[in-house]
N, C-alpha and C positions, 0 to 999 in steps of 0.2 A: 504494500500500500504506500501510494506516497506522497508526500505533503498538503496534494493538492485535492486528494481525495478524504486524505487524514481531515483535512480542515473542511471540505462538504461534508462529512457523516459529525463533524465538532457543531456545525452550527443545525444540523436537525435535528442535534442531541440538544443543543440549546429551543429548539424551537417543542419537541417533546416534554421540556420542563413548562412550558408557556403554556402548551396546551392541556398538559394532564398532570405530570407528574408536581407540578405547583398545587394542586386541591385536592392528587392520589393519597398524601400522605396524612389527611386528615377523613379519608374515607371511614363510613361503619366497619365495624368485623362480616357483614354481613357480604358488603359492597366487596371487600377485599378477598374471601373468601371464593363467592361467588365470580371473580376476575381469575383469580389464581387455577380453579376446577375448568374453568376457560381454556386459559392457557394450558395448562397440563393436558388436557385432553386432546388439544391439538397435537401436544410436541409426542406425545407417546403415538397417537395417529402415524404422526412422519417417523418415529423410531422402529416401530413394525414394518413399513412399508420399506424403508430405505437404508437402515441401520443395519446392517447385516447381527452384530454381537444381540442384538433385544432383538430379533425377529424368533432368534433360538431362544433366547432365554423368555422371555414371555408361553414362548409355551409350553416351557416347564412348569414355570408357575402356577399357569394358569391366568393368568393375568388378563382381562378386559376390559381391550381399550374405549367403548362406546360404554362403560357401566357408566350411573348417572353418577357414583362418587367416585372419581377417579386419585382423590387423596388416598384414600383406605386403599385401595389398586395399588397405587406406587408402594404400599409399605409390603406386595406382595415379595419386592424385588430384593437382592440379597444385597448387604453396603459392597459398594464398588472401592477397591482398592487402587493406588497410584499403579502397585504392582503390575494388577488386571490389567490397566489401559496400556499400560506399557510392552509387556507381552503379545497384545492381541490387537495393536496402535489401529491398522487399517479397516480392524472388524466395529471402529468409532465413528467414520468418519461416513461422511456420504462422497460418491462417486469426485470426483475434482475438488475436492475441499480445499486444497493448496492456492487453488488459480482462485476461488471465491468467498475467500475470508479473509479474517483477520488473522495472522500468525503471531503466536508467540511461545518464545522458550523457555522452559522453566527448568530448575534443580531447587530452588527454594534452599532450604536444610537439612533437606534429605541426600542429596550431594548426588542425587540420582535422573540426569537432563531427562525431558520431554517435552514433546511439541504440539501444540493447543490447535487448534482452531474455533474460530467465535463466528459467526455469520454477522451483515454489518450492520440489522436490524438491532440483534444484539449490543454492536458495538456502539451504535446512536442511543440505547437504552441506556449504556454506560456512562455516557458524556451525560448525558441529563440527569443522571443520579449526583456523580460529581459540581456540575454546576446548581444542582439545590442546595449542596452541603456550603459550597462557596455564596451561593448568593445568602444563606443565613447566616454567616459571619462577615458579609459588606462586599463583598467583590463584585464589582462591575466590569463589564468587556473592557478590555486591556489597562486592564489596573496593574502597576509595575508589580514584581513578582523575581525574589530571589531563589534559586530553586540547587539545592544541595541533593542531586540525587541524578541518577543516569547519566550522567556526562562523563565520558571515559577518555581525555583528548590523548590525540595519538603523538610522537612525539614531533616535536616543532611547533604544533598547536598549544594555542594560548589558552591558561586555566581557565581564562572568563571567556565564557561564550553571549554573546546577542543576537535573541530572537527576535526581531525586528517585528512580526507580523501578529506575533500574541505579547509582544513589549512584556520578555522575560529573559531574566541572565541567568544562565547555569553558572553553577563552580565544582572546581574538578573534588568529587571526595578522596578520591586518590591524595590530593594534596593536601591536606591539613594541619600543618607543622602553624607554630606562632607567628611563622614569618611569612607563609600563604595568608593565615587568616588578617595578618596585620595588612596585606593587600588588598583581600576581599572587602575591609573593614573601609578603609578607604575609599574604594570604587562605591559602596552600598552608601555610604553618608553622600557622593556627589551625587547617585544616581538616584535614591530616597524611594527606595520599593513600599509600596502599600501592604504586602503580603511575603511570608516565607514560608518554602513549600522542600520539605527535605526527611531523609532518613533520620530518624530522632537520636541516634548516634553521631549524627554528621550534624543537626543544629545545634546540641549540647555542648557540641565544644566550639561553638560559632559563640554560644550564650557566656559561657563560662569564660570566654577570650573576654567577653565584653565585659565583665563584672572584676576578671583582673586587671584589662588597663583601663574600666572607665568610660569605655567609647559608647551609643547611645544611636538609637534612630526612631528617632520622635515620629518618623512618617508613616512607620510602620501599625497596622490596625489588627493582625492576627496572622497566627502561622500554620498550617496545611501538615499534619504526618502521614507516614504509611510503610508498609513491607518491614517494622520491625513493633516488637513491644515498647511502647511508650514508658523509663522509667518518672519514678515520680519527682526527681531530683530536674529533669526538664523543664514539665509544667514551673515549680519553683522560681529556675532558673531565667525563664523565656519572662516571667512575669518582672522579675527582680532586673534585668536586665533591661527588658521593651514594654514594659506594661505593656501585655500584651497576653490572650488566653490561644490554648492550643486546639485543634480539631483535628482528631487524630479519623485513619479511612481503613478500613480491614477489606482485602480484594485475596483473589487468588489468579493468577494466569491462566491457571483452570477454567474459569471465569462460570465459578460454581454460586458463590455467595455473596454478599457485598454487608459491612458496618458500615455507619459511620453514627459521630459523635454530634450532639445539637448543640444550641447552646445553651444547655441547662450543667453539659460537663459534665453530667454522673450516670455513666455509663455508653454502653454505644446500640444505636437502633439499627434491625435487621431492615433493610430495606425490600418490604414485602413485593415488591412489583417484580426484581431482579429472579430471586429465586423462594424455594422451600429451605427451607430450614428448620433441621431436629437434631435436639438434644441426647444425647445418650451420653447415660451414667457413667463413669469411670471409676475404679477400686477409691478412689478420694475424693472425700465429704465437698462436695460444691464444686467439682470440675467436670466440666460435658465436653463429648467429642463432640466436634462440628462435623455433621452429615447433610449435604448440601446438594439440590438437584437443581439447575438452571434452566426458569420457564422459556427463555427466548430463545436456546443456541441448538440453531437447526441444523449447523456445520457438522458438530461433535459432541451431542447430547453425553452428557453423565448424570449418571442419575442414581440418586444417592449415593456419592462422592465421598468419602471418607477425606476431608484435606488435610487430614495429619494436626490439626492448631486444637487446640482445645477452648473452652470458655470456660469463665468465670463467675457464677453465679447463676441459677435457671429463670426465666421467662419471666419479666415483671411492666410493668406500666409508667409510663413516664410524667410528670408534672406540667413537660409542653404541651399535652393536646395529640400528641399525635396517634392514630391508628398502630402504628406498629410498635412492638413489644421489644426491649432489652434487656441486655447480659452487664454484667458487673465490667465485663474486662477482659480480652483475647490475653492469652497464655501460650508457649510455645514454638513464637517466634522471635525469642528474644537474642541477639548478637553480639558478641565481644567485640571489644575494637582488637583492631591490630595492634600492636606495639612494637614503635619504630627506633630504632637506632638513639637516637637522641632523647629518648623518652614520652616524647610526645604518642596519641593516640590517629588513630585513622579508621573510620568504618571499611565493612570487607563486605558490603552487599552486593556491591558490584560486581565480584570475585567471580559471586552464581554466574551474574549474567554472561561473564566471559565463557565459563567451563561451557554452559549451556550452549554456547557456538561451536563448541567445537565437538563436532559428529563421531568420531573416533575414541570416543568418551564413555565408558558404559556408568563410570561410579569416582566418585574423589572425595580426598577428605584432606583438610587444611591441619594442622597443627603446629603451634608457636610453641616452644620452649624456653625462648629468651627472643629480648626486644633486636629488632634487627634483623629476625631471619626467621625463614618459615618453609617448613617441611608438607610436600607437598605428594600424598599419595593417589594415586592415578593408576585404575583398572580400566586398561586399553583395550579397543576391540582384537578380539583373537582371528581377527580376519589380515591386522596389519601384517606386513613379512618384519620379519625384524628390522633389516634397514630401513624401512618405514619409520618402524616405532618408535627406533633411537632418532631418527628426525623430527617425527612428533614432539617427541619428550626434551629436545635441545631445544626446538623452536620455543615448547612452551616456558623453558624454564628463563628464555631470554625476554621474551614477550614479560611474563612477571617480573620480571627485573626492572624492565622498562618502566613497567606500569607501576610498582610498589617501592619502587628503589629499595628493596630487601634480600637478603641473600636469600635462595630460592634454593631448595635441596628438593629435587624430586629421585628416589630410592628406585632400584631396574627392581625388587622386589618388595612391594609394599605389605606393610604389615597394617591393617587397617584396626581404628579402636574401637570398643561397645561397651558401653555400659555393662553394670551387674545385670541391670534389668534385661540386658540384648540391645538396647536404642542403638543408635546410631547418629552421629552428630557430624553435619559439614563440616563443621569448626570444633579444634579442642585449643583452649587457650591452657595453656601449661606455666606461663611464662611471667603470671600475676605480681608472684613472691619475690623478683628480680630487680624487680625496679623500685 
């Protein structure tokens, strides 16, 4: 997809929040119900007919797609693992899914790449979710906007990027040292962004730069999170720093289920029009798996989605007003920073999205030891020839070098780590007690 198509399905997303999704969010249980048994019975219609994986599995179950309650139907189907999809990718997708979606690649925290597709109905459903959560925190069309997150510049390229056409400046999180952020700090006071939109690893130490030397951005109205657990020393921080409140956003690549936070702050709301959303108990008092089926995504239907992230407290009612119900707090995808040479810190979310590019990848997993270098284990496909591999595994180990300025140890024999429980962690920071 590209920019020009990106920014046609941005502004039907914006024009879907005008027309519905601005008064959906204050619908009865009734109204919203009665939408959602809608939707679902369409998308399981197109999963039978066109979905090869639910054509079989439906009539195992038994499952029927024309019952009048097609809720209680879907709970016929068994939870869908990352694994599942991964194993049986083609049996998701419908006939050209590549050429007519949206793509994206994920490893998330599982350190284990896969590749999405969203249809672009879907993707205009997204953009309009995101622009309600912004339009109730003050954001209007190209309101300045500093943005800590996805920018990976290659070398020669400069850390600040300008987007001229949504009047928003990336900064590299790769870069993060006192003497990056003392530049950032400066371009952001000339340039007086209305909004900051970043990894909550990657603005805490934006926040925390500012509260050691004093620097200040009065223009600023509020700041945008996502893709990590929000700690509480942030919120804190962003307020002490920028009077200013945070609203944090819970998504998956998957493009299974969608949070986000109001502005009431205490807690975060399932956005009911995106997808289903259920709870299931876990061996520990107040944490639920997220199992999550997406009513719009005709590309690569999941249905009942296990996304790996947990919650934090079950199903309650909000003081805003709104139709849809909230959780205490996502759990699960919480991140270490990196730890650099000189002590400083640097977020690693980026890291996924690299691994995720590269196809010859089956599984990775990160480990710091000490500040300065990082051991990087990498289970390669068993299709490379050897000389392949050792090409592979040079390239990447220079490519990270580039990108983290860290010594980069990747092992020809990895020994990967798990918890007592079996987990499995993209990241083990080892290297806390050194510094």
């Amino acid at each position: 997809m590209n920019k020009i198509h990106d920014a046609y399905l941005t502004f039907k997303g914006i024009y879907k929040y005008q027309s519905f999704l601005k008064k959906s969010r204050f619908f009865s249980e009734e109204e919203l119900l009665m939408l959602q048994s809608k939707w679902l019975r369409n998308l399981l219609v197109h999963a039978q007919k066109n979905i090869p994986w639910y054509s079989s599995i439906f009539r195992e179950v038994g499952l029927n797609i024309y019952s009048s309650n097609p809720l209680d139907e879907l709970k016929k189907l068994p939870i869908l693992s990352k694994k599942d999809v991964q194993n049986n990718h083609g049996s998701f997708c419908v006939p050209g899914a590549a050429d007519r979606s949206v793509k994206f690649l994920t490893s998330g925290t599982t350190g284990e790449p896969m590749t999405a597709y969203t249809s672009f109905n879907q993707w205009e459903l997204e953009q309009g979710l995101i622009w309600r959560q912004w339009k109730d925190a003050g954001y209007k069309f190209r309101d300045r906007m500093g943005i800590f997150r996805s920018y990976a510049p290659e070398e020669n390229q400069p850390h600040i990027k300008l987007d001229r056409l949504r009047n928003w400046s990336y900064f590299s999180v790769f870069d993060m040292s006192d003497a990056d952020i003392h530049r950032y700090a400066e371009y952001l006071n000339k340039w007086k962004p209305s909004f900051l939109r970043g990894y909550p690893s990657a603005l805490n130490l934006v926040a925390e730069h500012a509260l050691r030397f004093g620097w200040q951005l009065p223009s600023l109205r509020a700041a945008f999170t996502a893709s990590e657990v929000v700690p509480d020393s942030l919120r804190s921080n962003l307020l002490a720093a920028f009077n200013i409140e945070l609203f944090d956003h819970y998504g998956q690549a998957e493009i299974t289920s969608m949070f986000h936070e109001c502005k009431k702050h205490d807690g975060m709301h399932v956005n009911w029009e995106y997808g289903l959303v259920e709870l299931l108990p876990t061996d520990e008092k107040g944490i639920y798996k997220i199992i999550a089926t997406n009513l719009h995504n005709f590309s690569m239907p999941l249905l009942r989605y296990d996304t790996g992230d947990l919650a934090v407290g079950f199903w309650r009612n909000c003081d805003c007003g709104r139709s849809s119900l909230k959780i205490t707090s996502i759990r699960g995808r919480q991140d270490d920073y990196l730890l650099m040479s000189d002590g400083s810190k640097t977020s690693l979310v980026n890291l996924y999205t690299y691994f995720s590019d590269i196809s010859d990848i089956k599984r990775f997993q990160l480990i710091q030891d000490r500040p300065g270098e990082l051991i990087v284990m990498v289970d390669f496909s068993e299709f490379l020839s050897e000389d392949k591999l050792e090409e592979v595994r040079l390239a990447l180990v220079n490519n990270l070098k580039a990108k983290t300025k860290l010594l980069i140890k990747c092992p020809k024999s990895p020994k990967f780590i798990q918890s007592s429980q079996g987990k499995f962690s993209a990241f083990v920071q080892r290297g806390k007690s050194v510094i």
